[in-house]
Structure formats: structure tokens, C-alpha cells
N, C-alpha and C positions, 0 to 999 in steps of 0.2 A: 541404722537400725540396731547393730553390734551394740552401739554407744549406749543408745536408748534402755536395752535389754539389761546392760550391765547399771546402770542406774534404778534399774526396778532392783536387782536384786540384791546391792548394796543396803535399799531403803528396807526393802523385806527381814535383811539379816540385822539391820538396827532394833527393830520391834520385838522382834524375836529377844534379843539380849539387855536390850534397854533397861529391863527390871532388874537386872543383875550386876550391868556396870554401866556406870554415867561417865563413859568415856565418850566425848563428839564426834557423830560423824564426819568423815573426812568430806569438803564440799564439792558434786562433779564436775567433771570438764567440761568445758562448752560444746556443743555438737555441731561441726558447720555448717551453714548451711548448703541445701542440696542444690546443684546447680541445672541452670532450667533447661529441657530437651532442646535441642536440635533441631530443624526439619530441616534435612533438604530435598525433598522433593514430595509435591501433591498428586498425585494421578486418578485419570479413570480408565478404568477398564485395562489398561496396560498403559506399561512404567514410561513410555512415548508419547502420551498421549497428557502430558501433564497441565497443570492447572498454575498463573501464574497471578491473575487478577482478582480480586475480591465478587467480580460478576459476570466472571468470563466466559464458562461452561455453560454451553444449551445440548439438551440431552435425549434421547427417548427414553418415553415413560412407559414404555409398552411391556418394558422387560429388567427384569433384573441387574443391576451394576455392580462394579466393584470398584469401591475406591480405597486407594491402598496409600498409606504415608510412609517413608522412608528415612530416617532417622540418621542422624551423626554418629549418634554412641545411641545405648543401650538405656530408654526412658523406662520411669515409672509407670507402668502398666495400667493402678488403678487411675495414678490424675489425667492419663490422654485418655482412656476412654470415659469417663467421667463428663468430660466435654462433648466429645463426639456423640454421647446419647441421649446429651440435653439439643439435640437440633437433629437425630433422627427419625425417618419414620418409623413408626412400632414395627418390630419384624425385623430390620437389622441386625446381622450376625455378626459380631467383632471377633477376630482370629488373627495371631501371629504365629506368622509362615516360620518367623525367624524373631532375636531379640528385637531386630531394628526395624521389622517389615512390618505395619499388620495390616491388614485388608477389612474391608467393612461392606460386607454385601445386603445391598440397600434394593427392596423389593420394589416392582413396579408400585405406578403410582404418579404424585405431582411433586413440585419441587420442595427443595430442603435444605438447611444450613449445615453448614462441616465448624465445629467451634474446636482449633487448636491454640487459644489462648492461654493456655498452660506452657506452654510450649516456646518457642524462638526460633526466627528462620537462621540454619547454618551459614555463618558466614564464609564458606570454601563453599558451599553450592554454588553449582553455574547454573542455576535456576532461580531468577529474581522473584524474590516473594516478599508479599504485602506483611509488615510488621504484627500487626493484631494478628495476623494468620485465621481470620473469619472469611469464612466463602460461602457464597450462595450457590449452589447448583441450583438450575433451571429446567425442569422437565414440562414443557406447554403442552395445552389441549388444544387441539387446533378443529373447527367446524369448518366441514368442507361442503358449499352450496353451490347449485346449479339452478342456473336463471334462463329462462326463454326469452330471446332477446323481442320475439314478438308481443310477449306479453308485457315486459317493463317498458318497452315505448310506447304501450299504450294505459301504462299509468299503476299497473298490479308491480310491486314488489316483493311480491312472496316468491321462497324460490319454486323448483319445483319436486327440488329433494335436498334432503341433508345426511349430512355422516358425522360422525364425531371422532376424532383421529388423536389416538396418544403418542404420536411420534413430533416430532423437535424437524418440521417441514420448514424445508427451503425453497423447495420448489416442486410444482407438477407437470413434469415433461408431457404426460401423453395421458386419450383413453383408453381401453382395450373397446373392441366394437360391441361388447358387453356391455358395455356402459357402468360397471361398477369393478371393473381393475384398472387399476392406474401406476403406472412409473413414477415413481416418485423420487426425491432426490432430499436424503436425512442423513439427521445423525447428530457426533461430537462436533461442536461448531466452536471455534473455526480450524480445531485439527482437525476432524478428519469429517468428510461426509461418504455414506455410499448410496449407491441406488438401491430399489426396493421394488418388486411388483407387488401393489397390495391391494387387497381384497376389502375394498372399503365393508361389503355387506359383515365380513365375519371379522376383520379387522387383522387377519391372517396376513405373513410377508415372506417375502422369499426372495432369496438371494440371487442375482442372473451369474451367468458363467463369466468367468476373470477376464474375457477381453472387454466387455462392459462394463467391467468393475475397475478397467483400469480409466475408464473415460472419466468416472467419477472422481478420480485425483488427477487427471491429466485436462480434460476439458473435452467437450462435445459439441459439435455441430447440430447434429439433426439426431434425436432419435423418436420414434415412434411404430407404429403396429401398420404393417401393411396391409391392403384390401385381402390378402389371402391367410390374413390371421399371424407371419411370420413376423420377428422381431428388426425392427431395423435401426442400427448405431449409425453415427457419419463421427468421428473422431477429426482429430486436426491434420493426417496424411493417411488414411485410411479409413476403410468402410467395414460393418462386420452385419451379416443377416445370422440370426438363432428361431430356434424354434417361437410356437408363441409363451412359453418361461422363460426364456431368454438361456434356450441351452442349448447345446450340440453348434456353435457360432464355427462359422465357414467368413475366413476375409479375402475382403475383395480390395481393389487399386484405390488409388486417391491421388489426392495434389496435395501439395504444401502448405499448410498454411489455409484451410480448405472451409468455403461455406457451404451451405449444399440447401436445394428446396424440391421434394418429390413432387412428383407430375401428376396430375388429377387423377392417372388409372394405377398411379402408385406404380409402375413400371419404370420410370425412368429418375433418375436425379439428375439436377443440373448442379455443376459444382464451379467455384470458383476462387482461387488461389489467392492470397492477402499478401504472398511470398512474391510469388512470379508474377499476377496479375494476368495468368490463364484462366481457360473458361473450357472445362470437359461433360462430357455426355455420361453419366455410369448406366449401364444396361444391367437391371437386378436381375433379371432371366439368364442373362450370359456371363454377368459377371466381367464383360470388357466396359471399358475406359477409353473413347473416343474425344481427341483433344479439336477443342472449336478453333479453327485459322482465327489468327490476330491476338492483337492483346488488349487488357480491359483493366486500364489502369484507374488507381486511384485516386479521389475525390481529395482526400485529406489521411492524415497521421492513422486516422482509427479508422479509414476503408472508406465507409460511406458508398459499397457497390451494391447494387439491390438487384438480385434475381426472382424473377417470377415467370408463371407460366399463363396464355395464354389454352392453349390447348395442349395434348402430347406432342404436337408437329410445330409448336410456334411459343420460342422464349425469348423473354423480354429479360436483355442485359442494361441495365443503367451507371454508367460510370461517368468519368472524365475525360476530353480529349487526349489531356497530357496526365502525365503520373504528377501527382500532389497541386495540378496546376489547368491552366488552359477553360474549356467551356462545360459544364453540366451538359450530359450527353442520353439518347435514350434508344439504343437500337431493339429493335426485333428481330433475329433470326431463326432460321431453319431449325431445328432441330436434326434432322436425318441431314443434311446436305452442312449447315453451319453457315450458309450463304444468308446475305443480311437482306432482310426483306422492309424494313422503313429504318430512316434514321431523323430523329429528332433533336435540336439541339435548343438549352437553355433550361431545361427541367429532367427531372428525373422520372420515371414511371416506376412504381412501387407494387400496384398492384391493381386489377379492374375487379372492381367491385360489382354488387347487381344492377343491372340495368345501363350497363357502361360505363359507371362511376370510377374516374379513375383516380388511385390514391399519387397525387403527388408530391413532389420534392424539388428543394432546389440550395444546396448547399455552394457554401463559397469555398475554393479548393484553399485548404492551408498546409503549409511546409511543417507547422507546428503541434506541440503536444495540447495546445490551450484548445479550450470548446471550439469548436467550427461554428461559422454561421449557418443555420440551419432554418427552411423555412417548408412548414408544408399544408396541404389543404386538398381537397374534395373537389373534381371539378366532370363536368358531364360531357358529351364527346367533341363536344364545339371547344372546348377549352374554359367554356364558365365555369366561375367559382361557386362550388356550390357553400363549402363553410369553411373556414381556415382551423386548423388543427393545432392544439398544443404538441410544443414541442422539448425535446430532452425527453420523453415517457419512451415507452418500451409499446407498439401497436398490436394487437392482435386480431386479422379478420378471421371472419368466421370462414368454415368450412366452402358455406354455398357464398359467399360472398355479402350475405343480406345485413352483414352489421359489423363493425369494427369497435373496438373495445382497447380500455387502456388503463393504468392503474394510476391514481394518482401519488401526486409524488411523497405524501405521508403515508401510502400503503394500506392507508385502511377505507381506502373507498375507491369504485371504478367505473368507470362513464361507460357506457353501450351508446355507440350514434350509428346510425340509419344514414347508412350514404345518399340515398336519392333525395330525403330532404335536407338533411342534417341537423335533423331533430337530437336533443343528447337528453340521456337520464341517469343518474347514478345509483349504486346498490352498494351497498357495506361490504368490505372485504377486498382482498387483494385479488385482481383477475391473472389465473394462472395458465389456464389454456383451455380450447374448443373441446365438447364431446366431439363426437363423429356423428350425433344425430343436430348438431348445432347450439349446442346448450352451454353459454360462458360459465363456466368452474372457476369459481373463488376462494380464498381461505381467509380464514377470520378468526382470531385469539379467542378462546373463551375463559 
């Protein structure tokens, strides 16, 4: 700029004197050129949470961002943002914190492009970045529907209510027995997600207390809303009840390594260990942890042990006789005593559907990390088959039993089948989990 400056006013003072003496001006020095910005580092929302691929970032759109770029040395101001506001939404604020910092607060809304093509990724960054330095942030709208499973098997696929969601959904753990709050499970994907209690009707969210927010980076077993409105987590050694916001959280005992499936009166959880290969009672009312005699070992590498309940007095443990080996096994025990009241051998009991439907399995035990054989199907209390069931999907039955649901493996469509015939229908969207009055909730890209 210095160089620039002094060659205007060389030229300036020629014009000036020119008429007076035809002495030549003297010709300038060449200006070097400027050498191109830096980046080393892309972020959103904070400097941890950074950006490394050209389509990496899926975001919520509900709420305000910052995305903030971090520079080597000290760039030319007008040519980075210059780029940056040919690909954002109207309403972004561009601001430097510092010379090397500047943040760019980008308003809710849908997704949008970051152009630092001016620019070059720092070679000393320990942040690998894409050469063009072009990104797409992604902020999806996501339609949340609910289907009556008695009406899509007889032919309507209309749902019977919709919601429209600006959050970047991964998942929906639970319903409130409102029927329009839901657990949800979002965010910066795939650094960071958290959970969320949200208010589909007003499209409001709220954050639960830190022991549930740690499940969100740690991993969750079981969580959902008990028959008396409280909140309930099942984490991987540990249990936590909150209010129903998920606040004021009291914890309770666990196992290791732990799955867990509450009991019809929502009183009891059954749990069991992927560690140990035990099997305990958690009492929500007392808060104790009663461990079941014996062990209930596994099937294969990834578990493959299915608890389910019968009644509050009667659960059905499905394992292996030997750990990773031996015969496909199916007992029923006590709940209050843990004494084994049938044993089955050669299939799995997963779950009895209505009318005595019972959902079966039959996996072959592997030592290994490769798919297990896995085989299952619908069968009535004689043991007939009533329809065989795709397998590798993720199952969902319903609350009262009267339908089971599943997502197919492209995610954007999900079968409702009717156990007593095994009649099937599909509906657009990904099946994510039961109301409480029995309505399969889907999500669907818009």
C-alpha cells in the first residue's frame, strides 16, 4: 500500500512541474506481490468444534451460529470477507475479535456456503483442510409425522399429524405422554450432538441437567418419560431419574456395560451387563439393584442378548448357553425371586406381540467381529411361522404390541407389519419411535 501511495504522488508531482521542466520521470519499483492468507483453522460455534471437509458440518437451523476462521498471520480484511459474503445468508455479521480471528454470525435459517478461496490452508496447521477452502454448511428441515398403524394397514397413508423441525435430527428417543414433547437427540454432527426436550407445537427446546447431557457424548441405553411424568436415562454403568424437564436428576446403581428395558407399569427395569454377562432388577421406587443368580452370556461379538417383559412378575432373558458359543437359549424368569420358570433351547424370544405373536430369533454364536448369522420371523404360540422378517434393520414394536415397525436400509421409508397376519405397508420417512398412545413417528428431509 506504502509503495502504491508513493507512486501516486511521484506521478502527481510530475504534472505539477512537467510544464516547467522536461526532466523524465524516474520509473517505479515493482510492488511485490501480496502473499495469500493462511487458514488454519475453520470452526463453528467454538474453536473445538472445527470443520475439516468441504460437506462435513450438519447444523441446527433454529438458532443463530458463529463461524469463526483462524488465520496464520494477519489477512487482508476486505478480500476474506468479500468471499465469505458472496455465500452468506443476508443478516450476517462479520467481526474481528482480533487481527487473525474473525467470527461471522450467521442467523437462523437453511443451509449455506463459507467461500475462503482467497485464501490457503496453513501449512503448520494440525487441521487437515480441503485446498479450494469451499464448505457447505448444512442446516436441514426435517417433517416429523405420525401414522396410526391401524389405519396404514388398512390402506390410508395419511399421517395423522405433522410438525416441521429446524433442527439437524438424529434421532428421537421418546414421547412425553403429551404427545407433542419429545427427546430428541441433535446438533453439530459429527462433533458434537446433545439432547433436547422439544416442544414440537411451539418449536421451543430446552436443555436437561448435565447427567443427561453427559449420555449425549457418552452413550445411552434406555431413555424415556415414566408412567408418572419423571424423566428416565439408563447410561452404560449407571441409571439417572429427573423431573419431567429433565432436572433436579438423583442416580441410581447400574452394571457394566448395561442394557436395560422398563417393565409395563414402568416400575421396574430389567438390565443386563455386555461386560459381565449379568442380569439385575433396578427398583425405580427404591432405587435398589437386585442382581438375577446365574450368568447370561453372549450370543456373538456385538451381544445379541434380548430382554423383554412378559408381565412385571415375568422376564424373558434370551442368550447363549456358552459365552460367544454353545446353543441359542430362551429362559423366563421370576422377576421378584429370579428363579427360572421355562427354558427354551434353539431360538431366541425377543418379544410377544398381540394375540401371542411371538417375535423370534435365531443367531449363530461367532467369536468374531464380522456380521453374525442372524435369522428372524413372527411365529404364533404353536411355534408356526407366521412371516419371516428382514434382517440387519433396527425393530420397533409398538407400545400395546399390535404392530412392529422398521426403517429401511435407505432411511427414507418404513414398513408397519401386523403381527397376527403379517400383513406389511410402507410410509415415507425414517421410523424413529412409538407415541405412548401408539402412533409410529417418522422423520422425513424436506
Amino acid at each position: 500500500m506504502n509503495a502504491r501511495r508513493a507512486v501516486l504522488t511521484l506521478t502527481l508531482t510530475g504534472l505539477l512541474f512537467g510544464a516547467c521542466e522536461a526532466t523524465p520521470l524516474p520509473s517505479p519499483s515493482p510492488t511485490a506481490p501480496l502473499a495469500r492468507a493462511q487458514v488454519e483453522r475453520l470452526w463453528i460455534d467454538d474453536p473445538n468444534y472445527f470443520v475439516q471437509l468441504p460437506n462435513e458440518m450438519v447444523v441446527d437451523g433454529d438458532r443463530e451460529i458463529v463461524v469463526g476462521v483462524d488465520f496464520a498471520q494477519t489477512p487482508r480484511h476486505d478480500e476474506i470477507e468479500r468471499g465469505l459474503r458472496a455465500g452468506a445468508p443476508g443478516g450476517s455479521v462479520i467481526e474481528w475479535p482480533t487481527d487473525r480471528r474473525l467470527t461471522m454470525r450467521v442467523p437462523a435459517g437453511g443451509p449455506f456456503d463459507i467461500d475462503l478461496s482467497a485464501a490457503e490452508p496453513a501449512p503448520q496447521s494440525t487441521v487437515r483442510l480441503p485446498s479450494s477452502l469451499r464448505f457447505h454448511i448444512d442446516r436441514p428441515t426435517f417433517e416429523v409425522a405420525l401414522y396410526r398403524p391401524k389405519d396404514v394397514l388398512a390402506g390410508s397413508l395419511a399421517p395423522a399429524r405433522t410438525w416441521t423441525v429446524h433442527l439437524a435430527l438424529q434421532h428421537i428417543l421418546s414421547f412425553a405422554a403429551d404427545g407433542h414433547r419429545v427427546l430428541v437427540y441433535h446438533g453439530l454432527s459429527p462433533r458434537r450432538t446433545d439432547f433436547s426436550i422439544l416442544d414440537l407445537d411451539s418449536g421451543r427446546k430446552s436443555t436437561l441437567a448435565e447427567p443427561f447431557m453427559q449420555m449425549a457424548k457418552n452413550g445411552t441405553s434406555l431413555m424415556d418419560w415414566l408412567p408418572d411424568g419423571r424423566l428416565l436415562g439408563v447410561a452404560h454403568a449407571t441409571s439417572v431419574i429427573g423431573d419431567a424437564d429433565g432436572q433436579h436428576p438423583v442416580e441410581l446403581p447400574g452394571l457394566v456395560g448395561q442394557g436395560a428395558v422398563l417393565s409395563p407399569s414402568g416400575n421396574l427395569v430389567a438390565l443386563w451387563s455386555y461386560a459381565e454377562g449379568t442380569a439385575a432388577i433396578l427398583g425405580l421406587a427404591t432405587g435398589s439393584l437386585r442382581l438375577l443368580p446365574g450368568t447370561f452370556p453372549r450370543c456373538t461379538v456385538g451381544g445379541i442378548v434380548a430382554l423383554s417383559w412378559i408381565d412385571d412378575d415375568q422376564l424373558v432373558i434370551s442368550d447363549c448357553t456358552a459365552d460367544l458359543g454353545g446353543t441359542p437359549r430362551t429362559r423366563v424368569l421370576s422377576a421378584r425371586t429370579g428363579a427360572t420358570l421355562q427354558t427354551r433351547l434353539g431360538d431366541q424370544l425377543v418379544a410377544i406381540l398381540a394375540g401371542g405373536v411371538e417375535w423370534r430369533t435365531r443367531a449363530e454364536p461367532a467369536q468374531t467381529m464380522s456380521s453374525p448369522q442372524v435369522a428372524a420371523w413372527l411365529a404364533d404360540r404353536t411355534g408356526k411361522v407366521l412371516a419371516t422378517l428382514a434382517t440387519g434393520v433396527r425393530y420397533l414394536p409398538a407400545p400395546d404390541g399390535s404392530a412392529l415397525a422398521y426403517a429401511n436400509a435407505d432411511g427414507q421409508h418404513s414398513v408397519i407389519i401386523d403381527p397376527t397376519t403379517g400383513r406389511q405397508r410402507e410410509v415415507a420417512g425414517k421410523a424413529m419411535t412409538w407415541t405412548k398412545q401408539g402412533e409410529l413417528a417418522v422423520i422425513r428431509r424436506r
